[in-house]
N, C-alpha and C positions, 0 to 999 in steps of 0.2 A: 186426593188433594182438594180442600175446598177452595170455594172462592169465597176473597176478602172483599169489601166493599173501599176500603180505601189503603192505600200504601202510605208505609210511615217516611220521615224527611228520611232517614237513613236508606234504605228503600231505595226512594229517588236518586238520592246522590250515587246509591250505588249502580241503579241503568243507564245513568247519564256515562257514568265511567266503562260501562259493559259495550253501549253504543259505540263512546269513540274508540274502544279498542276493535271492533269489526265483530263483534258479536251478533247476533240474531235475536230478535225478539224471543223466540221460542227455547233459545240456549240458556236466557238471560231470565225466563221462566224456570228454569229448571236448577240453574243455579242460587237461586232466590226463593225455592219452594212455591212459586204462586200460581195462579191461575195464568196460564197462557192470555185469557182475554181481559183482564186486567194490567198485564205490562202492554199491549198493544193499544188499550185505549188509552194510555198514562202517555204512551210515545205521541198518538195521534193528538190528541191535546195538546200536548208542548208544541210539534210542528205547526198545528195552527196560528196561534199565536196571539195578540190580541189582537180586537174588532176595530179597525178604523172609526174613532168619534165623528160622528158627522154633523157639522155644525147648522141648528137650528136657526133661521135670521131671527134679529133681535125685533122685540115688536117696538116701531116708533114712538115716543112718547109726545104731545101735543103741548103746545103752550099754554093751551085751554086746559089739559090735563094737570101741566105741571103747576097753575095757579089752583087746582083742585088740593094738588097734594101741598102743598105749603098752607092753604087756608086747614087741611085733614090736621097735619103736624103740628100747628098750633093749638088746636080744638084737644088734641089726644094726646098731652105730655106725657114721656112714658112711654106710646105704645110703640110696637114692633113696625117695622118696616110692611110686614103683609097686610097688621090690622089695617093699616093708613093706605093703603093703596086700594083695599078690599072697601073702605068705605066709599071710596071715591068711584068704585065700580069698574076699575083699573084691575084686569086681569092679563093673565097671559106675562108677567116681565119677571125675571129672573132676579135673584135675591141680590145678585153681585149687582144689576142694574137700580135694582132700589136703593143699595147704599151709597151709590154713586150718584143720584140723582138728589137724595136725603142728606148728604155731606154738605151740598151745596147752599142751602138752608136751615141747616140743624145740626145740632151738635149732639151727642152721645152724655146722657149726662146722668147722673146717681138721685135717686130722689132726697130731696134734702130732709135732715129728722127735725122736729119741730114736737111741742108740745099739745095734746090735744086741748083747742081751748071752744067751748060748749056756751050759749048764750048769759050762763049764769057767771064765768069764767070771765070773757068781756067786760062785762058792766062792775067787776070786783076790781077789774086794772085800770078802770076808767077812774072809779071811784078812788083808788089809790092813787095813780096821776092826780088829780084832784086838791086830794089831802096833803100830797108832798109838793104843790107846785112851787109855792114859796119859801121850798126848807133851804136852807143854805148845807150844800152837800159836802160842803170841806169839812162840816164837822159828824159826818155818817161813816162810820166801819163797815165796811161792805165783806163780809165772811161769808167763806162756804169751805167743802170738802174736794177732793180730787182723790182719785185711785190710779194709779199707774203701775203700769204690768213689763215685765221685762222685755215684751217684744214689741209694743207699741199698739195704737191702733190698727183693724185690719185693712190693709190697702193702701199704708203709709210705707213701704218697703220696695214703693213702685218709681219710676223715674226711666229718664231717657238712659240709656248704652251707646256707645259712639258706636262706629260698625268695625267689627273685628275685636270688640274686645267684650269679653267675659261677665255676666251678670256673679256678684259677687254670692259666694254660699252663706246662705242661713239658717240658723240652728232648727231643728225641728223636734220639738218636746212633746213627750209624749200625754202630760198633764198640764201643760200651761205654763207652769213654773208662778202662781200666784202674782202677789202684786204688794204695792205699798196705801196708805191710806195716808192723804197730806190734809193738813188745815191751813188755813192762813186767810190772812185777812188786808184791806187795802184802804189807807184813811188818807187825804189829800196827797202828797206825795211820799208817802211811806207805804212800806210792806210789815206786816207783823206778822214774823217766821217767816219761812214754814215750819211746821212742828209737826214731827211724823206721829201718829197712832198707833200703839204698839201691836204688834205682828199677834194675830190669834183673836183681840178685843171688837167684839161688835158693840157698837154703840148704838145702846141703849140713853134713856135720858140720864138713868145713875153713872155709867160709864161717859157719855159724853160730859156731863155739870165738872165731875171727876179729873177728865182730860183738860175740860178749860181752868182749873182750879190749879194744875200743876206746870200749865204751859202759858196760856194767855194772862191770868192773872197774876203770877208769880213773878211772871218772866217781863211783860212787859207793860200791862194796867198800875202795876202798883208801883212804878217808876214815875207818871203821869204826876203833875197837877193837882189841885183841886180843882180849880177852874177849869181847867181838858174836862176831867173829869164828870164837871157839871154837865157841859156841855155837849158832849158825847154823846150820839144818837147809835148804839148798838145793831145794828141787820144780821139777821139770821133767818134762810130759807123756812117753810114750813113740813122740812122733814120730822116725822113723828117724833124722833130725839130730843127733837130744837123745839116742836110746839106744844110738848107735854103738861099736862099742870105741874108735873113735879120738876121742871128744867125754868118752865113758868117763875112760879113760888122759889126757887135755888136763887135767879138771877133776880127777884125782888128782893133778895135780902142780902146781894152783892151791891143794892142803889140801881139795878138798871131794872124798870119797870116804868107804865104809864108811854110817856110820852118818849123817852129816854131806850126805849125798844120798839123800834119799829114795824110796824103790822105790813106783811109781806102776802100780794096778793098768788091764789095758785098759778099753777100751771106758769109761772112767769120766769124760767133761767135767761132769758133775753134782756131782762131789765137790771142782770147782776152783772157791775162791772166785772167783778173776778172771771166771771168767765171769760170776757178776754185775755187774763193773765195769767192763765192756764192754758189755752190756746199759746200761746207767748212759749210757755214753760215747756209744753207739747211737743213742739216745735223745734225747738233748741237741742232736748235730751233725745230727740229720736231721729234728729235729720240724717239725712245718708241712709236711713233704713237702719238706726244703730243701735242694736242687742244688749243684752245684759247677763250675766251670768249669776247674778246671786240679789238677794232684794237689799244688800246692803248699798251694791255699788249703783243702782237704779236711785235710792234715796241721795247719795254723794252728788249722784246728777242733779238732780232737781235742788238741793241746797245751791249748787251750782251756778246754776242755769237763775234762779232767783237771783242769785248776789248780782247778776248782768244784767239784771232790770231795771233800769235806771230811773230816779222822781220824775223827769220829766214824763215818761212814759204810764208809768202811776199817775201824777197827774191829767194827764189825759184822758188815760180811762174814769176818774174819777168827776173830772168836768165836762163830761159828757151826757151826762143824767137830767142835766135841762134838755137836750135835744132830745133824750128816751121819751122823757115823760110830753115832750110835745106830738113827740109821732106815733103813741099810745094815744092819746085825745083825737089824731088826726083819722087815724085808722081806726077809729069807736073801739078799740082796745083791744083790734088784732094783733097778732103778730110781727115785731117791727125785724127781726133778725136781730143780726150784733154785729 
């Protein structure tokens, strides 16, 4: 009979039950085929038991200390609780003391996304502030693009649980389940669309001239004025679609060219109102943590969630662009947020 180096759960359970019927180690060997010295040390282990924890004193922390780590925490956004303590030459205290000492001055926070903006970057948004300080913004189209996916963004599915009741179940696909692609655009207190991109189409400059030829122009340019019309200062991001010569040349021979399209500095989504009103839209079709099952009914929402956005709210975001462009000048053409 050889010996096993370790006994399986069945095993166990079955010497536990050999035990309390009055069996003997060595009986309870034989009816189990095993090593006599393998059921005796399985017994002696369990009767042991576990080791009394013995509690460590906590090491004090100083006020001198604690002004260390507050001035650390500010200097190191971001780091961990040991980086910040390890600077400060603060050894010896226990992780659970560090986040309790850390709660008390800081909060746990996500690093926020921003665009990378480079010194050539800067002096492009200064110079565009600049150029547009005197424009009158009630008559700018502020467009751009949005993508939305059936489950939202990640970490939007999170929120408080009252105690006793149940975090609600979420679907979990195994591909993602794709997404929709929206345009739309925001002129003093109007919206124009959304107007979805049809499912499969990468835009390109021929496909996107294409999409605004069957949606924007059709549907709501060619209803306009002539005077609107004059008027009308065009925006569009410098995504390669939008600043192509061929999208270039298309919308000079739609009349919007020169002064009439307006030159968009990079790395700038902070200075486009829409993105607040996608933020807006975001918001509305996903709150609750709320799922989608198919990209038709994802698109139903956001038509939706649009129709309840109301001019004043549009306006707002759209008379807001004097304040952009002062704190672009203010910050020499940092980063203002939104």
């Amino acid at each position: 009979m050889g010996q096993k180096k370790d006994l399986t759960g069945s095993e166990k359970s079955k010497i536990v039950r050999y035990l309390a019927e009055g069996c003997s180690s060595l009986k309870i060997a034989k009816l189990l085929k095993r090593d006599h010295r393998t059921i005796k040390r399985f017994i002696q282990n369990s009767q042991q038991g576990r080791k009394k924890r013995v509690e460590k004193p906590r090491r004090k922390i100083t006020a001198r200390e604690l002004r260390k780590v507050k001035r650390a925490a500010a200097k190191m956004p971001l780091a961990t609780s040991l980086a910040i303590f390890q600077s400060c030459n603060i050894t010896g205290v226990p992780k659970s003391t560090r986040c309790t000492i850390l709660r008390d001055m800081a909060k746990v926070r996500k690093a926020e996304r921003r665009p990378p903006l480079n010194k050539t970057h800067k002096l492009k948004r200064q110079d565009w502030a600049k150029k547009y300080l005197k424009t009158d913004f009630s008559k700018v189209l502020w467009t751009d693009e949005m993508r939305v996916s059936l489950d939202g963004p990640d970490g939007w599915a999170r929120g408080w649980i009252g105690k006793g009741q149940r975090a609600p179940v979420r679907l979990r696909r195994q591909q993602g389940g794709g997404g929709v692609l929206v345009w739309a655009g925001i002129i003093k207190d109007e919206l124009v669309g959304p107007f979805r991109v049809e499912d499969g189409v990468k835009l390109n400059s021929q496909s996107y001239c294409q999409f605004l030829e069957d949606t924007f122009f059709k549907q709501w340019y060619r209803k306009k004025s002539a005077s609107f019309k004059k008027n009308m200062i065009f925006m569009q991001d410098n995504a390669p679609s939008h600043a192509s010569k061929y999208s270039t040349a298309w919308l000079a021979r739609k009349g919007i060219k020169e002064e009439k399209l307006m030159t968009w500095p990079p790395c700038s989504p902070d200075l486009n109102p829409i993105e607040n009103l996608w933020s807006i839209i975001k918001c509305e079709i996903y709150k609750e943590g709320k799922q989608y099952t198919s990209l038709n009914s994802v698109w139903e929402a956001v038509v939706a969630a649009a129709r309840n956005v109301d001019g004043e709210q549009i306006k707002t975001l759209t008379e807001s662009m004097d304040g952009r462009l002062l704190s672009v000048l203010a910050k020499k053409g940092g980063y203002i947020g939104r």
